[in-house]
Every structure is written in structure tokens, then in C-alpha cells.
Backbone as numpy.savetxt, mean C-alpha at the origin, in Angstrom:
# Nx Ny Nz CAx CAy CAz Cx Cy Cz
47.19 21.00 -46.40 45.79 21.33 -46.17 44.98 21.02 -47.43
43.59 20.15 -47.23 43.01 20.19 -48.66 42.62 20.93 -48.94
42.55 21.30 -50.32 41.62 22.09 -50.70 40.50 22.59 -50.97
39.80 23.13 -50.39 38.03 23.19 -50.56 37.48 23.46 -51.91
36.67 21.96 -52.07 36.12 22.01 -53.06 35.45 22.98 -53.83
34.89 23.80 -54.63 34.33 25.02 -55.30 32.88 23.84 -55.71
31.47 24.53 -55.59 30.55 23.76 -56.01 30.11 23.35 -57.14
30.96 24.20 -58.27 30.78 22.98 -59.54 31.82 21.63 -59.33
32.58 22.02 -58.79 33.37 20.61 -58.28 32.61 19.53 -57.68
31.71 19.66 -56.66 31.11 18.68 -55.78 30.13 17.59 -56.63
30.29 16.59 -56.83 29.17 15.87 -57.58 27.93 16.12 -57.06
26.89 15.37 -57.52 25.66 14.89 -56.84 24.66 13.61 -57.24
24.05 13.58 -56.13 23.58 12.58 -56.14 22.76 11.97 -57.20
22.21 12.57 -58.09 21.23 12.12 -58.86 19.81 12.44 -58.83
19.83 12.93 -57.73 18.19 13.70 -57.70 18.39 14.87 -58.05
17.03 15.06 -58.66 16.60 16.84 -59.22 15.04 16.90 -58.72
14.90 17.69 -57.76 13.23 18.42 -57.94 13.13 19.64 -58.22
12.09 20.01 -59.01 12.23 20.88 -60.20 13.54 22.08 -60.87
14.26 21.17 -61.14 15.28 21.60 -61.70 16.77 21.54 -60.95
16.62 21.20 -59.41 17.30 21.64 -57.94 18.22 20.40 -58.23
19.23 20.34 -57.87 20.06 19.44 -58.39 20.79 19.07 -56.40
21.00 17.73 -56.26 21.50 17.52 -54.80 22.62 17.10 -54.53
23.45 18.22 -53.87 24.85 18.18 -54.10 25.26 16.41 -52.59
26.06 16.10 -53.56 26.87 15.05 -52.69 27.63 15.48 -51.74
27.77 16.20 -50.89 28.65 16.75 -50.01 29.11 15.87 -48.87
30.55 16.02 -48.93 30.96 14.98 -47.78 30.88 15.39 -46.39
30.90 14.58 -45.58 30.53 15.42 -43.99 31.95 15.64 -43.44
31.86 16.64 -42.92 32.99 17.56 -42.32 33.90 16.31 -41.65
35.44 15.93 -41.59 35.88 14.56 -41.33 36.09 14.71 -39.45
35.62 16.13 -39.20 35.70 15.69 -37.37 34.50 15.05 -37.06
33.54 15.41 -37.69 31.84 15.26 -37.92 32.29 13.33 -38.05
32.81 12.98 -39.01 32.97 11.46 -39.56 34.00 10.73 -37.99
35.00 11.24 -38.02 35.87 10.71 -36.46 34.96 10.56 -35.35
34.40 11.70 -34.73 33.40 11.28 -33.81 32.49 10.31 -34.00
31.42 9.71 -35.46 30.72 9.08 -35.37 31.67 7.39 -35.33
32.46 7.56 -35.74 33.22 6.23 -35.71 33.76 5.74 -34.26
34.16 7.15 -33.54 34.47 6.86 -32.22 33.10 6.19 -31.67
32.21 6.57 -31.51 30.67 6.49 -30.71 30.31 4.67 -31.41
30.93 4.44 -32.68 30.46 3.11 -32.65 31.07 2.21 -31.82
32.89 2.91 -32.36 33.65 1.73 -31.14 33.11 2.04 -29.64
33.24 2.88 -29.01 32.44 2.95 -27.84 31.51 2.31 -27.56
30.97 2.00 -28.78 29.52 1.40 -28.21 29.37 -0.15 -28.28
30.32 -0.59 -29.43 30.76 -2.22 -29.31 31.37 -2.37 -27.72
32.26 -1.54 -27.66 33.11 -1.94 -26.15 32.26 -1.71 -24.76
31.34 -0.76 -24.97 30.83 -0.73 -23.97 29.94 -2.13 -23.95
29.24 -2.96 -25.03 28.70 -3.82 -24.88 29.43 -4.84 -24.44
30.72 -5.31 -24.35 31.52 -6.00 -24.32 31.92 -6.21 -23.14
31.99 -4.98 -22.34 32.41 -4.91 -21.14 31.48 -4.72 -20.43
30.25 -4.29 -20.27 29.26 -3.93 -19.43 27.85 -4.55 -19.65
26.85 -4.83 -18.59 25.40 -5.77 -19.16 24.93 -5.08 -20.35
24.62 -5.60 -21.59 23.65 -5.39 -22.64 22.72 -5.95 -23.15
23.23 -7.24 -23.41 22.45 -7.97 -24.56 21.38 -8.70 -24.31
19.94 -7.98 -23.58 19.21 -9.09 -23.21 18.88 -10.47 -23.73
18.64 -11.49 -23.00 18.99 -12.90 -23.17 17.56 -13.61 -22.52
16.96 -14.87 -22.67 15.96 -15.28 -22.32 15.58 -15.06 -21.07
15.99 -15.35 -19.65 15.97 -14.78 -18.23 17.34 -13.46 -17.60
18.28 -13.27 -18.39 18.80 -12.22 -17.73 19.75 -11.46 -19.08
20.54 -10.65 -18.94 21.20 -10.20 -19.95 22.65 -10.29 -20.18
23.57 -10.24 -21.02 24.79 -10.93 -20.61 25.79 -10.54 -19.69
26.77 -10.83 -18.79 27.48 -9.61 -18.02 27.84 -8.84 -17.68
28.75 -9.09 -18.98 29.65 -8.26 -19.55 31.47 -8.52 -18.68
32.53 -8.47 -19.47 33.62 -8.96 -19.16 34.60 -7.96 -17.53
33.46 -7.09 -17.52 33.70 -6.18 -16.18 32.82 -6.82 -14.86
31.91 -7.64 -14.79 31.01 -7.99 -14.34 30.66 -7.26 -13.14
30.04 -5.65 -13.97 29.57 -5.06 -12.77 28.26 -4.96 -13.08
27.55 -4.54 -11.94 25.87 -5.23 -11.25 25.33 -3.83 -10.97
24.54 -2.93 -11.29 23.36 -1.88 -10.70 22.95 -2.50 -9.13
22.24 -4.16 -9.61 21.49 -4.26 -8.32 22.72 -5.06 -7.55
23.98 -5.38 -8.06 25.19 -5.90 -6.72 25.25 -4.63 -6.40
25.31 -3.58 -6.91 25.77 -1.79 -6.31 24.70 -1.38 -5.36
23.76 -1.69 -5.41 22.48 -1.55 -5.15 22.71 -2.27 -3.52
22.77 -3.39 -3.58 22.50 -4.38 -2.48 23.97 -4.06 -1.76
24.98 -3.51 -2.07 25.82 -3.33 -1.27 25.69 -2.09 -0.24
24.62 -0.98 -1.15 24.24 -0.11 -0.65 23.77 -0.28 0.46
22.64 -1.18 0.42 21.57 -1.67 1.44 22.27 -2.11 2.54
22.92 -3.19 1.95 23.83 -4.02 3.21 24.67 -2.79 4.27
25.42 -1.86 3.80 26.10 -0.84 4.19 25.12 -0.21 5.42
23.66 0.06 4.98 22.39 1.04 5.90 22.28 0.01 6.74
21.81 -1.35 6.16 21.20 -2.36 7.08 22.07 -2.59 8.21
23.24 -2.55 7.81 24.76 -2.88 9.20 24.34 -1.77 10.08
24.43 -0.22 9.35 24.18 0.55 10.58 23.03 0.34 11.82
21.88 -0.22 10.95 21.14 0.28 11.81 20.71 -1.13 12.29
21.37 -2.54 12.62 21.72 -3.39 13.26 21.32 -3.14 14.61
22.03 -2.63 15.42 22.23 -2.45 16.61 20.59 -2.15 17.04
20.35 -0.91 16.58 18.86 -0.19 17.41 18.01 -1.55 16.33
17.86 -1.61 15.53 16.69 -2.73 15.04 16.60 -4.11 15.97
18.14 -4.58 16.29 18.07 -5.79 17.12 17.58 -4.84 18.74
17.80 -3.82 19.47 17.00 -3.60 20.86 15.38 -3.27 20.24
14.69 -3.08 19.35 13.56 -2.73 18.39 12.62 -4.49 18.60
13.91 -5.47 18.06 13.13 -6.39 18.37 13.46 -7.19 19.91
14.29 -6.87 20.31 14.29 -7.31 21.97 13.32 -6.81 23.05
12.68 -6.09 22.66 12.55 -4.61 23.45 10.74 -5.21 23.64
10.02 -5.49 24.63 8.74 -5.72 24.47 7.84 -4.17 23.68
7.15 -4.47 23.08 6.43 -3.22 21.86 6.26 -2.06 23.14
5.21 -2.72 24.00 4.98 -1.15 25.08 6.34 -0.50 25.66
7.29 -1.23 25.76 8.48 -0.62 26.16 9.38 0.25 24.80
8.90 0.14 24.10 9.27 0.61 22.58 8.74 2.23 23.03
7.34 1.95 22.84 6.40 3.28 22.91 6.69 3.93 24.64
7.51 3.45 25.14 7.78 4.02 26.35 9.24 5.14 26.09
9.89 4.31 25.60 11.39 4.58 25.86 11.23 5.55 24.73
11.76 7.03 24.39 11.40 8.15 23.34 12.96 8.00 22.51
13.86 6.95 22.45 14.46 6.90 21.44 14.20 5.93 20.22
13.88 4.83 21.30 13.26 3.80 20.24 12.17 3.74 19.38
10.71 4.53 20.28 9.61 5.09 19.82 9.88 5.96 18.74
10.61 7.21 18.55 11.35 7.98 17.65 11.85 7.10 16.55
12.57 6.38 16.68 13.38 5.28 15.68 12.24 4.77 14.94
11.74 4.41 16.12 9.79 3.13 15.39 9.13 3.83 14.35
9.12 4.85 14.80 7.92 5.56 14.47 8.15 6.47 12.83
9.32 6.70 13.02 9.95 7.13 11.69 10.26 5.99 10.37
10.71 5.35 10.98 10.54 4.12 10.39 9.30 3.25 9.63
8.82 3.12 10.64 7.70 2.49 10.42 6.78 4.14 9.08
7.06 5.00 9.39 6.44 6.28 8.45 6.88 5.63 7.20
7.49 5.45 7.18 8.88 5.25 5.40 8.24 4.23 5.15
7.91 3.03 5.50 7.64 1.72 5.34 5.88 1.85 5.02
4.95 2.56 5.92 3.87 2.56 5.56 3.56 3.04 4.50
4.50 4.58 4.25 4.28 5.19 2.93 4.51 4.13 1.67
5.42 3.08 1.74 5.82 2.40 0.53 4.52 1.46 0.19
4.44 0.76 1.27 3.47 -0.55 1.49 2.29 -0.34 1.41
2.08 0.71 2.39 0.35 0.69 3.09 -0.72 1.61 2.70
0.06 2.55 1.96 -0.55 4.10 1.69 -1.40 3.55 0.41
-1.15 2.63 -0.87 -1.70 2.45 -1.99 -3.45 1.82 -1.26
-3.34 1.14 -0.25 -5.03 1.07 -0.13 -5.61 2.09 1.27
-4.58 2.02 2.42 -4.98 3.14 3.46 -4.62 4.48 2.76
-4.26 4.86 2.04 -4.10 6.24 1.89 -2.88 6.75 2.53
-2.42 8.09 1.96 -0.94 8.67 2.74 -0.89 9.19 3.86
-2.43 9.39 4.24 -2.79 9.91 5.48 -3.67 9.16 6.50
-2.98 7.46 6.17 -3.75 6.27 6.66 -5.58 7.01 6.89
-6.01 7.32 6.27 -7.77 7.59 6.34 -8.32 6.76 5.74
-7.79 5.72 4.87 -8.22 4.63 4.20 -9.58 5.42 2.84
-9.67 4.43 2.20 -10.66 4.96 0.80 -12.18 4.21 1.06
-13.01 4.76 1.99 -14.54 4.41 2.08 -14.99 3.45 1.21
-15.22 4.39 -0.21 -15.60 3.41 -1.23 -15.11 2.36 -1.58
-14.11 1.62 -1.47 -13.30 0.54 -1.74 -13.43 -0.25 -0.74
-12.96 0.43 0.97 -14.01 -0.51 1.88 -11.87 -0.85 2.67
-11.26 0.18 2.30 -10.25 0.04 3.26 -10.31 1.34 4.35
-9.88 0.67 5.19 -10.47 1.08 6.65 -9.47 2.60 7.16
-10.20 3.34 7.89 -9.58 4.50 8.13 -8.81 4.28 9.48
-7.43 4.14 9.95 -6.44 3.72 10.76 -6.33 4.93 12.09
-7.01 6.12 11.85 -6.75 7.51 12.55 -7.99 7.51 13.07
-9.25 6.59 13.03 -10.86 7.19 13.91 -10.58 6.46 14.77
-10.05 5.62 15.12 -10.10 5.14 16.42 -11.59 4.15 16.63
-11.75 3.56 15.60 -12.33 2.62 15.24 -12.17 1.08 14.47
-11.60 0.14 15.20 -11.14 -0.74 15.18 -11.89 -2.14 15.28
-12.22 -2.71 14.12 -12.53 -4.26 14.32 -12.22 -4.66 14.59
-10.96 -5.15 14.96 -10.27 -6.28 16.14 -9.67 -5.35 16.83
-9.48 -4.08 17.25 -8.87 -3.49 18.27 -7.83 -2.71 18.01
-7.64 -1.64 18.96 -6.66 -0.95 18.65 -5.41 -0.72 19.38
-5.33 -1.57 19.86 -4.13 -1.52 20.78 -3.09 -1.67 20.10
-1.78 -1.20 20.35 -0.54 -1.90 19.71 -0.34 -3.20 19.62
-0.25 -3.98 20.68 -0.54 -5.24 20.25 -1.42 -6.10 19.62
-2.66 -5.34 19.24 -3.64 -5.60 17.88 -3.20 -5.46 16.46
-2.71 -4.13 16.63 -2.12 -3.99 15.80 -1.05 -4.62 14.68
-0.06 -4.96 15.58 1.06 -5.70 15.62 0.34 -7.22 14.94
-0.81 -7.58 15.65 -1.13 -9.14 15.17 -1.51 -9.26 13.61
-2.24 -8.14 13.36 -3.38 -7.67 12.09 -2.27 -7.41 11.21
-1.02 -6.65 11.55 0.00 -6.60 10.25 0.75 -8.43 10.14
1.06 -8.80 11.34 1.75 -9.56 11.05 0.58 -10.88 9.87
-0.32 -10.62 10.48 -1.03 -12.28 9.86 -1.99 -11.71 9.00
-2.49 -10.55 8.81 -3.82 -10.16 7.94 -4.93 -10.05 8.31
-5.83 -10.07 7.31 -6.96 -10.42 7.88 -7.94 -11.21 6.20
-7.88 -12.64 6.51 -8.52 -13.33 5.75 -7.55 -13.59 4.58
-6.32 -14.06 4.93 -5.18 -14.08 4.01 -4.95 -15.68 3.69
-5.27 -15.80 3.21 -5.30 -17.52 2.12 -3.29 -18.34 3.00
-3.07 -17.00 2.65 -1.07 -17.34 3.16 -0.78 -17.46 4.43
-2.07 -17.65 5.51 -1.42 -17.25 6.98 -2.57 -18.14 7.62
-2.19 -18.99 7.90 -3.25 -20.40 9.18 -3.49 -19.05 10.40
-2.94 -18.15 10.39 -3.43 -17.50 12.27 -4.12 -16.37 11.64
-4.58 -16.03 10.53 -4.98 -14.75 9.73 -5.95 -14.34 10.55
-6.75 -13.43 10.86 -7.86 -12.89 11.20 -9.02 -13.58 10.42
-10.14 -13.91 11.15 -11.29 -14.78 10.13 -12.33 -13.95 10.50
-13.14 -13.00 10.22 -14.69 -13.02 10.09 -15.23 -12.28 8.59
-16.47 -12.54 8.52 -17.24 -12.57 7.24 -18.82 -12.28 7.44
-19.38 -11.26 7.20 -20.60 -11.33 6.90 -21.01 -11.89 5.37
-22.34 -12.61 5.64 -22.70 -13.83 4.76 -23.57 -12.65 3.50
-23.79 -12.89 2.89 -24.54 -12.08 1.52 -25.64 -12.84 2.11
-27.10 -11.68 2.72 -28.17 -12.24 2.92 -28.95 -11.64 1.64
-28.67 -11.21 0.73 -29.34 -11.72 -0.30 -30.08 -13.09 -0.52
-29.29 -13.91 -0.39 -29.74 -15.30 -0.43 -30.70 -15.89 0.58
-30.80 -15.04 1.60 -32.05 -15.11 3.02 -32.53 -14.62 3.05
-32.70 -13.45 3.23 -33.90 -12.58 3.06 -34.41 -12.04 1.27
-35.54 -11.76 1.20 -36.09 -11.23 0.45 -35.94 -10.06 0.71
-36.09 -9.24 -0.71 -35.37 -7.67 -0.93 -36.06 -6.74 -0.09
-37.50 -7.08 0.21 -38.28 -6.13 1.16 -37.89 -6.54 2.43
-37.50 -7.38 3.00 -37.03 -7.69 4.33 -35.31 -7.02 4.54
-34.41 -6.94 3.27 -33.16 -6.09 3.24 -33.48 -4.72 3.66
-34.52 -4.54 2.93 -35.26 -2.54 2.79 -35.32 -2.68 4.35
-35.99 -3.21 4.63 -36.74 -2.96 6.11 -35.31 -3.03 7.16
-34.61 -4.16 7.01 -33.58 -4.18 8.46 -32.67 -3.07 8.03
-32.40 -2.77 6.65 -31.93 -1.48 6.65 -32.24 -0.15 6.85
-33.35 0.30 7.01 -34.09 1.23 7.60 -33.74 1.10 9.10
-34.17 -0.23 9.53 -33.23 0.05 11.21 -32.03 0.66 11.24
-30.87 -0.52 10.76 -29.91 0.25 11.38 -29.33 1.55 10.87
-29.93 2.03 9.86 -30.10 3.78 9.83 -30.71 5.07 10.76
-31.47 4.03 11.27 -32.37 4.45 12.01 -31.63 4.67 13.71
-30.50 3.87 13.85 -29.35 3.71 14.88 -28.77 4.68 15.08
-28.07 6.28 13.96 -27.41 6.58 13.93 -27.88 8.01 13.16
-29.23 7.59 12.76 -29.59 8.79 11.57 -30.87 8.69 11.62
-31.37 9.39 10.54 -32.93 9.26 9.67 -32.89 8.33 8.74
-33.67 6.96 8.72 -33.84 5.64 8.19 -34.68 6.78 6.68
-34.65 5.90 5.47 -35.39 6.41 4.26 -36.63 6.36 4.30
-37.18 5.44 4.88 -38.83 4.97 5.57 -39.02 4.82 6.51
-39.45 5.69 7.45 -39.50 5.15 9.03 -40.86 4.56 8.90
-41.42 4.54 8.17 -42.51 3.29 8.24 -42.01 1.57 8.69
-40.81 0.99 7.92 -40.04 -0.06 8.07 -39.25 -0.70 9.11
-39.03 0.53 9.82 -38.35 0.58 11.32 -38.79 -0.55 12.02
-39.69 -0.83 12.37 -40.00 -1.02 13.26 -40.03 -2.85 13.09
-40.00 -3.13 11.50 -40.39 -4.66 11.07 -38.80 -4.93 11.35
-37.79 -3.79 10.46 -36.44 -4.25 10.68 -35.46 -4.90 11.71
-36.51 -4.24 13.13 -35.64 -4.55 14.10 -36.15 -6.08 14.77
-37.25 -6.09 14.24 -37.28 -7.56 14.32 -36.49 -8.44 13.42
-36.65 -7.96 12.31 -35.24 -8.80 11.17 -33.77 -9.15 11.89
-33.75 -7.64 12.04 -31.68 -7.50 12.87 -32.05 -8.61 13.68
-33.03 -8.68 14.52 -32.79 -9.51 16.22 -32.79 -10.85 15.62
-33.58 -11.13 14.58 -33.18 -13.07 14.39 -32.13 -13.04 13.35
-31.71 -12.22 12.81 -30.86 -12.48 11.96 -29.19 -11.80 11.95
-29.55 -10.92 12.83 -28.21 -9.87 12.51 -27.28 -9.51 14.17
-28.38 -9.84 14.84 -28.15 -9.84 16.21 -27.14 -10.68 16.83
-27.04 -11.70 16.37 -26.01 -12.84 16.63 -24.48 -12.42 16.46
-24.03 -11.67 15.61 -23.15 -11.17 15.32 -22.95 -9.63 16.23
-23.36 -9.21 15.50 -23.43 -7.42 15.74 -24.18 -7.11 17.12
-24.55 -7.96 18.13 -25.12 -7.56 19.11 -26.40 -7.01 19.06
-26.68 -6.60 20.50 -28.00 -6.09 20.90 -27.50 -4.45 20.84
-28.04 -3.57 20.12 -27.89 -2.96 19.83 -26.64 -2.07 18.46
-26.45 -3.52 18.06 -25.46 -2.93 17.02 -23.89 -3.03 17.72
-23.57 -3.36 19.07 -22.28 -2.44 19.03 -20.77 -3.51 18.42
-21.29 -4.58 17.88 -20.66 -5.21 17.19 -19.52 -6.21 18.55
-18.84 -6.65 17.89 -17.73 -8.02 19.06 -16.30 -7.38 17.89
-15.09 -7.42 19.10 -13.82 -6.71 18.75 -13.43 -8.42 18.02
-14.18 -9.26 19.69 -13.07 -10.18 19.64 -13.83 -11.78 17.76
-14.60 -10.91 17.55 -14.80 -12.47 16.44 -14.68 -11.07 14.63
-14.07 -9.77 14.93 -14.16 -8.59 13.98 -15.71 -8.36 14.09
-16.45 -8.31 14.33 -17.76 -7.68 14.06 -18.18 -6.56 14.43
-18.04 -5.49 13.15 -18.09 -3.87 13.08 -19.21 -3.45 14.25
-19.21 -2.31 14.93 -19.94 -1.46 15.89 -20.54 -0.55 14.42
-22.22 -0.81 14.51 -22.58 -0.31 13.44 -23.80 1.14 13.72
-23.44 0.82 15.08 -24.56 1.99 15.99 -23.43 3.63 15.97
-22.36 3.22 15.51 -21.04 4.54 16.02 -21.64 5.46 14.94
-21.92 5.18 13.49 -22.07 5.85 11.77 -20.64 6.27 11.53
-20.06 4.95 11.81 -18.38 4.99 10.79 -18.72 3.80 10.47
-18.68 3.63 9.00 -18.48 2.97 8.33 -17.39 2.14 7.10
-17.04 1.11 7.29 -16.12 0.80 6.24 -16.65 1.08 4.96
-17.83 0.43 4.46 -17.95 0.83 3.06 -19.08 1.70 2.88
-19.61 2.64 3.38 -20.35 3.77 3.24 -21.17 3.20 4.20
-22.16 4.75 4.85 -23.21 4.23 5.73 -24.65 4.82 4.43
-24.72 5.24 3.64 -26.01 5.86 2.63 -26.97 4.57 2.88
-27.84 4.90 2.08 -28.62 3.80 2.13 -29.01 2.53 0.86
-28.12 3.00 -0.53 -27.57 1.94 -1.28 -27.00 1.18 -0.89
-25.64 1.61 -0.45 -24.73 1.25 -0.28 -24.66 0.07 1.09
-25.54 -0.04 2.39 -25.75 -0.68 3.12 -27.08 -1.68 2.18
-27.53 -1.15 1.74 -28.76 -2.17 0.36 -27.42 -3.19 0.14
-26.44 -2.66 -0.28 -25.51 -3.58 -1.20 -24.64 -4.28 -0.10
-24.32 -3.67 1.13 -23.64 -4.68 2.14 -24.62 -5.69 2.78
-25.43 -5.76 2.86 -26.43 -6.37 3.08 -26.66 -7.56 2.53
-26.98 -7.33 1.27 -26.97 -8.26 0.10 -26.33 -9.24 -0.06
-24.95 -8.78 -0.56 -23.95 -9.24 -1.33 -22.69 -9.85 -0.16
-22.88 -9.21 1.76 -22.00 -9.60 2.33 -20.65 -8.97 1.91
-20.06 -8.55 2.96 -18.67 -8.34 3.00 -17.21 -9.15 3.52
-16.38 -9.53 2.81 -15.08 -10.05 3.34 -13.95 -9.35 2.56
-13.81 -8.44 2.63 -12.32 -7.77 2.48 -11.35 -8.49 2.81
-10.14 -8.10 2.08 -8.58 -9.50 2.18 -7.65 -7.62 2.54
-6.64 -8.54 3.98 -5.58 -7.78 3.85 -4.87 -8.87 4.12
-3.73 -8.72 3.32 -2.43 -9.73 3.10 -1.46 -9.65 4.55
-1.12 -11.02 4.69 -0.49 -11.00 6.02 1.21 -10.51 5.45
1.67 -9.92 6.51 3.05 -9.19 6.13 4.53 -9.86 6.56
3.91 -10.87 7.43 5.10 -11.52 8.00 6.38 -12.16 7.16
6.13 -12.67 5.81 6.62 -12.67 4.99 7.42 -11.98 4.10
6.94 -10.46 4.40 7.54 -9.68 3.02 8.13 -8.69 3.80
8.30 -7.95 5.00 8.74 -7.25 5.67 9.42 -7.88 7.38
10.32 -7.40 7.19 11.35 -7.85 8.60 10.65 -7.70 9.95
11.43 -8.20 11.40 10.50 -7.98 12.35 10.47 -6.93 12.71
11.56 -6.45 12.87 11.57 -4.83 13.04 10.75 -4.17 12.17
10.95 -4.30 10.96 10.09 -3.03 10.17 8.38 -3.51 10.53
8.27 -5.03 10.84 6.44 -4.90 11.46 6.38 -4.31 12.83
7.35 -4.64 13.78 7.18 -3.77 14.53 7.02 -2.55 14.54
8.10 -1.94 13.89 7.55 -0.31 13.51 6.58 0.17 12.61
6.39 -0.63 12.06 5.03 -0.10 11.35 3.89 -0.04 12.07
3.52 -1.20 12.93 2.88 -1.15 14.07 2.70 0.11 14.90
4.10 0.79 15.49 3.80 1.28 16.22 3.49 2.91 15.30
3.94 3.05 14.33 3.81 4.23 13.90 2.05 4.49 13.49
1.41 3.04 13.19 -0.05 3.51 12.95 -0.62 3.48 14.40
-0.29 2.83 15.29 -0.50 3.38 16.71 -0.46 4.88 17.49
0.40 5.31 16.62 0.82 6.42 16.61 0.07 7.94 15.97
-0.57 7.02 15.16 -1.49 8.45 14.22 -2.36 9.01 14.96
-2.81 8.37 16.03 -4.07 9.21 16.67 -5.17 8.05 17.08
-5.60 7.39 16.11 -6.41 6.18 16.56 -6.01 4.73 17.58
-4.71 4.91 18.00 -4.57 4.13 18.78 -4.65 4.03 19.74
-5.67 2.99 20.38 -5.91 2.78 21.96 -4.57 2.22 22.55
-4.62 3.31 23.59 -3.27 3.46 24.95 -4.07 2.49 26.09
-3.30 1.49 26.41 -3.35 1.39 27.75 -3.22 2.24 29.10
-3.55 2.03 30.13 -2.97 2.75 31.21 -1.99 3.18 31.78
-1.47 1.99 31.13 0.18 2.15 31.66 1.02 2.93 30.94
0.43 2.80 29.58 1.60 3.61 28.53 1.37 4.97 28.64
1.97 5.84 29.34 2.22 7.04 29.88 3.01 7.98 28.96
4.36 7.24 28.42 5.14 8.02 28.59 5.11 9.16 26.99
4.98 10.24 27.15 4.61 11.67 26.00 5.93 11.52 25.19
5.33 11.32 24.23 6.90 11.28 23.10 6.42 12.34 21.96
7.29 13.14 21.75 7.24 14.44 20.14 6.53 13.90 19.09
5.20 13.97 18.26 5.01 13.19 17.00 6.45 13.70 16.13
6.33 12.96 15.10 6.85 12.86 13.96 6.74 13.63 12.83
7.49 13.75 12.00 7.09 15.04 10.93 6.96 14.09 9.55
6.10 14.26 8.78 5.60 13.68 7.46 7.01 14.13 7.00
């Protein structure tokens, strides 16, 4: 056994503050074994396992095991299971989906998980979409191209105004800024406030609706109630995509609106557009056909 040093024994280092002298003390040698273990450990673990990042990936390591091969085997393992019901999911015509209460169940849960990942950052978690930003609320039952499931279904698969998709959804109001003069904006906006509410000047009313009829009418109809089939908003309802106030239509007016939603056909499977489909069909705003009868349990968040 050694013997423990006595502290006039212990050297020191060479420093003194005021007068304090700093003993050299050696570190306890289990204290020294462990840190020597933790280096070899840590060479070998580099050796054997990914470490060393490298210009595009990092090096193997002589075990060549993978997070994302562990990862993707995971996936592959879920994806096998649920094979079977995803392939009758996509065999299955959509209304017969929302008919049959196992598949609908399957859809609909599904499609929950998938919207939450994807869809919730601009519709919100409670698909109500964000007004001010001008993404659309999925639960009023207010629909520019429609609300049917099979609207639905088209609008996820291709978008709407998506640079990536030849079948995308196309319409656009033009920035009549550039046509009308700002007192002729004031005025047709006082109309269609005037549609749904108390206009800011009902003095203007009355010039506006001559404005709307040569200019706004073509689109949005005789009376506002807008066309499903070319997207042109129903502006007589007072739901609005990007606010109904009376700036804020100043500024749609103006400046024109074309909002981009990215077509999905690409980045999500057919099944998971199908179910995503049917699950925002599902929130409440979706127009039922006649036929689709059959009462299925909602879903639990």
C-alpha cells in the first residue's frame, strides 16, 4: 500500500497568491483509470460507429450501423402492416371509403396524423386556417372550388396555382390598383361591404355598384355569389379569406390576390392523399352528397 503523502511532502506548483502556496497534488489513480478508460472508449467508439463528419456524409464506421437504416427498417416493418387496408384505401372508390365505417375509421385517423404533420403549419391544428395570412378555414363550409370529397381529393392532389403541377387549380384576381383609381377602389368597396354589413360611406354605395358591374361582375357574379367552378370567392356570405374590414379589402382590391398551395401528389402516397382528403371532409365543412348516408363515430384529436 502507498504511503500517503504528509503535505510538506507534496510539491507545488509554483504559484503563490498572497503568500498561498499551490500544492501539486496528484489525482486520486481510480480518478486517473477512468479518465484513460473514457479516452479509449472514445477512440473505439469512433472507429467502430459514424463520427467523423466528412464533406457530404460522415464516416461509417467499421460496424456499419445506420440511425436512419434503423429508422427505415422501422418504417418498412409499419408500412408492411398496414399494406393490406392502404391497398383496399386505394382500390376502394373515395365515397365507398366514407361509406364503409372501417375504412372511413382507418382514413380518417390517418389522414388526422398526416394533416397534423403537413397541413396544420398554414391551416392551423384545428384546420380554421390563419385569416390574416389568407389560408383558408377547411371547417366553414366554404369552399372555392368545392367541397365535396372529390374536390377535395383534386385540390390536395394538384394545388392550387402550383408552378409543379400542369392540372393545378388556376384562378387569380388581377391588382386593380392598376385600373381603377383609388376613389373608384373606396367606392366599389363600400359596395361590397355594403353586401353583408355597414359600408364606411354609404354615400359611395351606390357609384360602387356600378364599378363591381363593369368590372368585378364578370368574375364574382351578379350579386357577389362568386363561380365554384373558375375558384371565384362568394363575397356576399362575410367569410372571408383575407379579412372582410375595410383596409384590408382596400388592400385586396388593390394589390389582387393569388395565394400558392403546393400540389401534394409528389410528396405524400395515394393512400395518405386519400386520407387526408377524407379526414378534412370529415371536420364538419364537407359537402355530403345524397347518397353518402352512411353515420360513422368522429375521431378523437
Amino acid at each position: 500500500m502507498t504511503e500517503k503523502k504528509s503535505k510538506d511532502q507534496i510539491p507545488t506548483t509554483g504559484h503563490v497568491w498572497d503568500g498561498i502556496e499551490e500544492l501539486d497534488t496528484p489525482m486520486p489513480r481510480w480518478w486517473l483509470w477512468t479518465f484513460y478508460a473514457t479516452i479509449i472508449w472514445g477512440i473505439l467508439y469512433t472507429i467502430f460507429y459514424p463520427a467523423w463528419p466528412m464533406i457530404s456524409k460522415a464516416t461509417p464506421g467499421l460496424l456499419g450501423y445506420s440511425t436512419r437504416a434503423e429508422l427505415a427498417a422501422q418504417i418498412s416493418i409499419v408500412e408492411e402492416a398496414k399494406a393490406d387496408i392502404n391497398g383496399r384505401i386505394i382500390t376502394t372508390d373515395i365515397r365507398e371509403i366514407r361509406k364503409n365505417q372501417e375504412l372511413d375509421l382507418y382514413a380518417r385517423n390517418t389522414g388526422a396524423a398526416i394533416f397534423k404533420t403537413w397541413c396544420a403549419q398554414c391551416h392551423g391544428s384545428g384546420a380554421a386556417g390563419v385569416q390574416a395570412a389568407g389560408y383558408p378555414n377547411l371547417i366553414d363550409n366554404d369552399w372555392l372550388w368545392g367541397g365535396s370529397v372529390e374536390e377535395i381529393l383534386y385540390t390536395i392532389n394538384h394545388g392550387i396555382r402550383s408552378e409543379a403541377d400542369e392540372d393545378t387549380r388556376i384562378s387569380e384576381m388581377p391588382a386593380f390598383g392598376e385600373v381603377l383609381s383609388g376613389q373608384e377602389i373606396k367606392m366599389v368597396v363600400n359596395y361590397v361591404m355594403s353586401m353583408t354589413g355597414e359600408p364606411k360611406d354609404v354615400n359611395l354605395v351606390s357609384e360602387g355598384q356600378i364599378i363591381f358591374e363593369d368590372n368585378c361582375s364578370i368574375c364574382h357574379g351578379e350579386g357577389g355569389k362568386g363561380d365554384r367552378e373558375l375558384g371565384v370567392p362568394h363575397i356576399a356570405d362575410a367569410i372571408w379569406l383575407y379579412g372582410g374590414d375595410y383596409d384590408r379589402l382596400i388592400d385586396t382590391v388593390t394589390i389582387g390576390r393569388s395565394g400558392v398551395m403546393p400540389s401534394w401528389k409528389t410528396r405524400l402516397s395515394e393512400a395518405e392523399i386519400l386520407s387526408t382528403a377524407i379526414y378534412v371532409h370529415s371536420l364538419g365543412g364537407g359537402e355530403s352528397p345524397t347518397d353518402l348516408v352512411h353515420d360513422v363515430p368522429s375521431t378523437t384529436d
